[in-house]
N, C-alpha and C positions, 0 to 999 in steps of 0.2 A: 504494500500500500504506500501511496507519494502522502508527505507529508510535511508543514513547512514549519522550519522551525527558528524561532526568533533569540537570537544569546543577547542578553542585554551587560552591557558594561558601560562604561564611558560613552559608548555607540553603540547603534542596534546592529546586528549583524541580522541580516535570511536567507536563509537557505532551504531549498526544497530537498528532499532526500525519501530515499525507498526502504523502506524498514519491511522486514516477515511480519506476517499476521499477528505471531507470539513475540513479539519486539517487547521488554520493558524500555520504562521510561533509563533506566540504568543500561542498557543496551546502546539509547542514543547518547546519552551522555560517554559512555567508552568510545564510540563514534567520533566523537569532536575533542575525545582528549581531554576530559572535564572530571577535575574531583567535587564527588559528589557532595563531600564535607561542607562545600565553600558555595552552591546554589540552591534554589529551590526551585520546582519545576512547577508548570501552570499550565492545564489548559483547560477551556472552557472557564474563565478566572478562578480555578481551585486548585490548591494544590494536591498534586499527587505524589504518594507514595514510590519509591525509585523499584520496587519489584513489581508493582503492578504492571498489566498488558497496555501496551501504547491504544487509547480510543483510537477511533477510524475518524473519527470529526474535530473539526477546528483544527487551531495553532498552537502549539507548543511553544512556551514561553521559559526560556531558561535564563531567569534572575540571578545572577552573580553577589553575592549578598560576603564575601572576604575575599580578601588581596593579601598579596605578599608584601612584607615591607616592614 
């Protein structure tokens, strides 16, 4: 399933991307190289848990909520 998903930091980033049916939300985050300690993930405005199944609707919203430094 295509599905688009938005990393917010400083700037939004989009990207569309094709995930398996049983995709977690933690599957796209290993995708883009993202620890999960450091966002929270949204879509449909809620957050989801990182082992649940990616929904087939809306946009993924990966909030960066720590930085290094």
């Amino acid at each position: 399933m295509e599905i688009t998903v938005s990393i917010c930091t400083n700037v939004v980033q989009r990207e569309c991307i094709t995930v398996d049916e049983s995709s977690t939300y933690d599957d796209v985050l290993e995708r883009f190289d993202i620890n999960p300690e450091t966002v929270v993930v949204l879509q449909n405005d809620a957050p989801q848990p990182f082992d649940k199944i990616v929904l087939p609707d809306g946009e993924i919203t990966i909030l960066v909520i720590a930085s290094g430094g």
